[in-house]
BAKETOR-662485 format. One line per field, with one value per residue: residue number from 1; residue in one letter; x, y, z of N, C-alpha, C in turn. Coordinates in steps of 0.001 Angstrom, whole numbers. Example, Ala and Ser with C-alpha at 12.3 -4.5 7.8 and 13.67 -1.06 7.14 Angstrom:
BEGIN
pos 1;2
code A;S
neast 13190;12850
nnorth -5690;-2250
nup 7800;7080
caeast 12300;13670
canorth -4500;-1060
caup 7800;7140
ceast 13200;12900
cnorth -3300;30
cup 7800;7870
% end
This chain:
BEGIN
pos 1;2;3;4;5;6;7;8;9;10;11;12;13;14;15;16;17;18;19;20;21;22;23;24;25;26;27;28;29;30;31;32;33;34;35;36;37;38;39;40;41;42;43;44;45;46;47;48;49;50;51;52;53;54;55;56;57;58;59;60;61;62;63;64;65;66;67;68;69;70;71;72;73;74;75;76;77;78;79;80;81;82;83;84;85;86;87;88;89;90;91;92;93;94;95;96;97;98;99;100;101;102;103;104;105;106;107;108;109;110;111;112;113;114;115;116;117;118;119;120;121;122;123;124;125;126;127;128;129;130;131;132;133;134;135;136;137;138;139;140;141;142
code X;X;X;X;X;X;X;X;X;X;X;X;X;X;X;X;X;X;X;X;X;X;X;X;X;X;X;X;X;X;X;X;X;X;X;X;X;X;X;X;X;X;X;X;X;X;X;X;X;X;X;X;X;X;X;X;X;X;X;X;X;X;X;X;X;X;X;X;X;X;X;X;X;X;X;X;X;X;X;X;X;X;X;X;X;X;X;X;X;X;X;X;X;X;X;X;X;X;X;X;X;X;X;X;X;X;X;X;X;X;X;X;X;X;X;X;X;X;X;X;X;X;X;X;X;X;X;X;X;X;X;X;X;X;X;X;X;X;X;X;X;X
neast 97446;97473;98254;97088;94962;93241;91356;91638;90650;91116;88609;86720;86021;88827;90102;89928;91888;94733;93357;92044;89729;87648;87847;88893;87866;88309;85276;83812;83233;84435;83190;85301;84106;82366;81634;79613;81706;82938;84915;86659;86734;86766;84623;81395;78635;75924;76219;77532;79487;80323;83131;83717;82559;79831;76872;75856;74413;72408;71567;70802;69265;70831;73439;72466;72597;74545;76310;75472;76314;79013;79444;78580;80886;83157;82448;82354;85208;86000;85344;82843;78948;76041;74154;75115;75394;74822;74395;74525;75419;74770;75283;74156;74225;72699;69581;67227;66312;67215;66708;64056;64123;66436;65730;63158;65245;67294;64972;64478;66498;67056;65212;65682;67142;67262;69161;70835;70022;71139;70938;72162;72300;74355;77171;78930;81052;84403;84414;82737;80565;76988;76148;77023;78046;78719;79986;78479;79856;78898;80752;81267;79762;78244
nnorth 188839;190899;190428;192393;191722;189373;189263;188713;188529;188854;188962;186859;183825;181623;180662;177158;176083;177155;179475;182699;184833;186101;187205;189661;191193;193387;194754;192979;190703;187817;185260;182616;179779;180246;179659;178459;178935;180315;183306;183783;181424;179223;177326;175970;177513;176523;173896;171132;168877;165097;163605;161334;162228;162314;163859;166411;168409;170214;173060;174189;176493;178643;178062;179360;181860;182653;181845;184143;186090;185467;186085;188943;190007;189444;190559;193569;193671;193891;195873;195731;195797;193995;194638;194381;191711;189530;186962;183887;180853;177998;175488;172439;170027;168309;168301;167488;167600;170206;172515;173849;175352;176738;177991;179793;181589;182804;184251;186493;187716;188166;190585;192967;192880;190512;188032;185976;182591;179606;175846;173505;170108;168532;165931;166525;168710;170240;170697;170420;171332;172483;173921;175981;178781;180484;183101;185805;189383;192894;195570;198619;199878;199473
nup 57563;60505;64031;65381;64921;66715;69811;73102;76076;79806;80974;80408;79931;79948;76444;75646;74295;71745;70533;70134;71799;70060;66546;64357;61230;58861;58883;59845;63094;63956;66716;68626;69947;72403;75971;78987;81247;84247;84554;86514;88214;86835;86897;86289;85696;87762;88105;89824;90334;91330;92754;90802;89169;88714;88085;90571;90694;88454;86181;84091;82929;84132;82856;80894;80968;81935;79470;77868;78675;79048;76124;75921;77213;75752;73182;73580;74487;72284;71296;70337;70264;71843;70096;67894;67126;64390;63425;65083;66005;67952;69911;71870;74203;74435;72851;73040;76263;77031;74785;74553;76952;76379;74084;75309;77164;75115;73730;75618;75811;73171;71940;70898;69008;66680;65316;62177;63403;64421;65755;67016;68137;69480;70655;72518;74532;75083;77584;80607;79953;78622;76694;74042;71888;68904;67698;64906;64370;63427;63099;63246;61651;58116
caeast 96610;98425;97685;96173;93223;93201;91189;91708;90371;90778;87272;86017;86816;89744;90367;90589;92762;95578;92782;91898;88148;87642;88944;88350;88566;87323;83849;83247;83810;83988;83960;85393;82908;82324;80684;79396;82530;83227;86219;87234;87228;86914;83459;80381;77526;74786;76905;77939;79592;80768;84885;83624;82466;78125;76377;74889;73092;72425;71036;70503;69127;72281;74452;72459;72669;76115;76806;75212;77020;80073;78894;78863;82011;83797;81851;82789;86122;86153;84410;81427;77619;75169;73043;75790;75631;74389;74570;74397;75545;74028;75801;73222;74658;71209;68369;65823;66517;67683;66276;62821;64298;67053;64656;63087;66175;67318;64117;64482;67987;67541;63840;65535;67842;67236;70329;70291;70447;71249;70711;72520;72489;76057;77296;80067;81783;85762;84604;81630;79714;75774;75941;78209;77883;79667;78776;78905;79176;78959;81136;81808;79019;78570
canorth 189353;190768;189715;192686;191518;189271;189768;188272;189193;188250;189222;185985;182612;181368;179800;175992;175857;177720;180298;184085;184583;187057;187899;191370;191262;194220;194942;191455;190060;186541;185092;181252;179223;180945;178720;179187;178999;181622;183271;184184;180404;177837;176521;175707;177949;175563;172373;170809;167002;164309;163589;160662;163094;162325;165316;166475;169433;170825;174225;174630;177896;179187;178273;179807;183284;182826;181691;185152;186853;185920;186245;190064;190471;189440;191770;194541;193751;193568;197148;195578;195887;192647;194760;193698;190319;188891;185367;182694;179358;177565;173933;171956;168822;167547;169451;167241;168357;171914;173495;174506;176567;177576;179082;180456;182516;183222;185443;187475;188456;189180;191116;194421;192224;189123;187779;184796;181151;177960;175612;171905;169041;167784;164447;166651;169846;169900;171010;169563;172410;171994;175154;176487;179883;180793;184579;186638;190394;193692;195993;199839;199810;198340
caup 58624;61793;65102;65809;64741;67808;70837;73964;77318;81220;81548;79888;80335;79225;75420;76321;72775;71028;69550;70823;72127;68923;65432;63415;59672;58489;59885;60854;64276;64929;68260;68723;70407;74335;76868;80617;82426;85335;83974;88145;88858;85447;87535;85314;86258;88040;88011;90664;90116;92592;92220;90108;87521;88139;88359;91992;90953;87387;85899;82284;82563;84787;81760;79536;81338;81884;78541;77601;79817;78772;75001;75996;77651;74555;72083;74826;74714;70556;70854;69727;71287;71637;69193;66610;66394;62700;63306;66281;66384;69131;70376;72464;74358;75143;72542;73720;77418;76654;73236;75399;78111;75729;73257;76325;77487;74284;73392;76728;75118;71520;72144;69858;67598;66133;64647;62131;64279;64165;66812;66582;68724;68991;71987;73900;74194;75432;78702;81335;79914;78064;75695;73595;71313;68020;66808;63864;64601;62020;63516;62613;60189;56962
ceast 97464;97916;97304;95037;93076;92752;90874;91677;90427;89715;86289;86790;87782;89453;91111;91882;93716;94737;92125;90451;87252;88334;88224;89165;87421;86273;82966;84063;83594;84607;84343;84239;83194;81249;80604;80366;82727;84766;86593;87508;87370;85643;82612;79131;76224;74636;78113;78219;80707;82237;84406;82749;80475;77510;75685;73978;73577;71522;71192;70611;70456;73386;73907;72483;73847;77154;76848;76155;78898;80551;79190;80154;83373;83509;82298;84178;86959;85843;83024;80290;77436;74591;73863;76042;74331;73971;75215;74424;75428;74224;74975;73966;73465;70056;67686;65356;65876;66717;64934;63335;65609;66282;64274;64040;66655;66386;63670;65985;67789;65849;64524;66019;67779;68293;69955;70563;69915;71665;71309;73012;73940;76261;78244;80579;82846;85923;83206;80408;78193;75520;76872;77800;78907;79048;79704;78594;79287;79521;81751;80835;79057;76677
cnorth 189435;190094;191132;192932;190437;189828;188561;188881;188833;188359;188029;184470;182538;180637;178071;175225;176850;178555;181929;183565;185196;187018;189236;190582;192105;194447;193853;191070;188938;185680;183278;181112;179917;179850;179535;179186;180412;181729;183284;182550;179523;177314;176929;176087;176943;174005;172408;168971;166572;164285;162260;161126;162912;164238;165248;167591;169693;171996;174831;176265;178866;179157;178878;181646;183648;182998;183490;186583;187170;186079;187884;190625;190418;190406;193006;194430;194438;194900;197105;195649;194444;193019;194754;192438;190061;187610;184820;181758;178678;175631;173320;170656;167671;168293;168904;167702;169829;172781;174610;175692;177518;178424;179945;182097;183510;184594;186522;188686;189153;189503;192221;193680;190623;188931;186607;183388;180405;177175;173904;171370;168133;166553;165571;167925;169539;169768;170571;170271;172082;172791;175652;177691;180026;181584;184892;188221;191434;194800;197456;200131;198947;197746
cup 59885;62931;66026;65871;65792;68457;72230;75334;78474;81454;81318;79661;79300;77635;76437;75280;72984;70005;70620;70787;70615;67599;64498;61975;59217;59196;60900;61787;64226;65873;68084;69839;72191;74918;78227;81469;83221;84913;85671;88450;87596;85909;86379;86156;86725;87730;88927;90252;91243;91959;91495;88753;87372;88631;89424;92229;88932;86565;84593;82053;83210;83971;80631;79690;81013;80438;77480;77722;79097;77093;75144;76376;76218;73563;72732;74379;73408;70210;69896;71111;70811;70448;67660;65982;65351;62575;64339;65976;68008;68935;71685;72618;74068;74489;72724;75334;77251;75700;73654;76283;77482;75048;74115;76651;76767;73539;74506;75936;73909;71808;71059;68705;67686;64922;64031;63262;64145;64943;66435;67766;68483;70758;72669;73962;75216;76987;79243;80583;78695;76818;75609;72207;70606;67272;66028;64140;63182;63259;63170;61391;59010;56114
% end
């Protein structure tokens, strides 16, 4: 497999790894996990924490726009639409918190396409961040 099946974009936050935001194989896209970071700064949409790391403001739903957000910019980049994704993985720091206003958000977004998803409660992700996204797209037909 070459590496131009690779896709990597400035438009979307950085990889915090040694892995592209994307991979093509054949008709399928899939994206490594994307979170809410602001690609322009690395900041965590609607989190604000003290220099001792507590949180002084926090906004669920602000990462889950964002997370969206930058969910599209990748598919965009891949020459895919939103109305191609197949399958959603959905990383929840906190699903007793979260899972409510995620669901919420979530069905503002997929209203034409409902992709399959799967929603799991995990303790941490690499970065401060509450939600984390890992899609399956269909790309070029099929």
């Amino acid at each position: 497999m070459s590496d131009t099946n690779k896709i990597r974009t400035d438009q979307a936050p950085q990889p915090v790894g040694l892995y592209p935001h994307a991979r093509r194989v054949g008709n399928l896209l899939f994206l490594s996990g994307i979170g809410p970071r602001n690609p322009a700064t690395n900041s965590v949409p609607g989190l604000q924490q003290s220099p001792a790391g507590n949180y002084l403001e926090f906004d669920f739903a602000a990462q889950c726009h964002s997370v969206f957000k930058n969910v599209r910019t990748v598919l965009e980049a891949s020459g895919a639409r939103w109305e191609d994704l197949v399958d959603v993985t959905v990383f929840l720091v906190n699903m007793e918190r979260d899972f409510h206003v995620y669901n919420q958000i979530y069905a503002e977004y997929f209203q034409d396409n409902q992709p399959c998803r799967t929603t799991v409660g995990i303790s941490a992700l690499p970065t401060p961040i509450a939600i984390e996204l890992k899609c399956v797209a269909l790309v070029g037909g099929g």
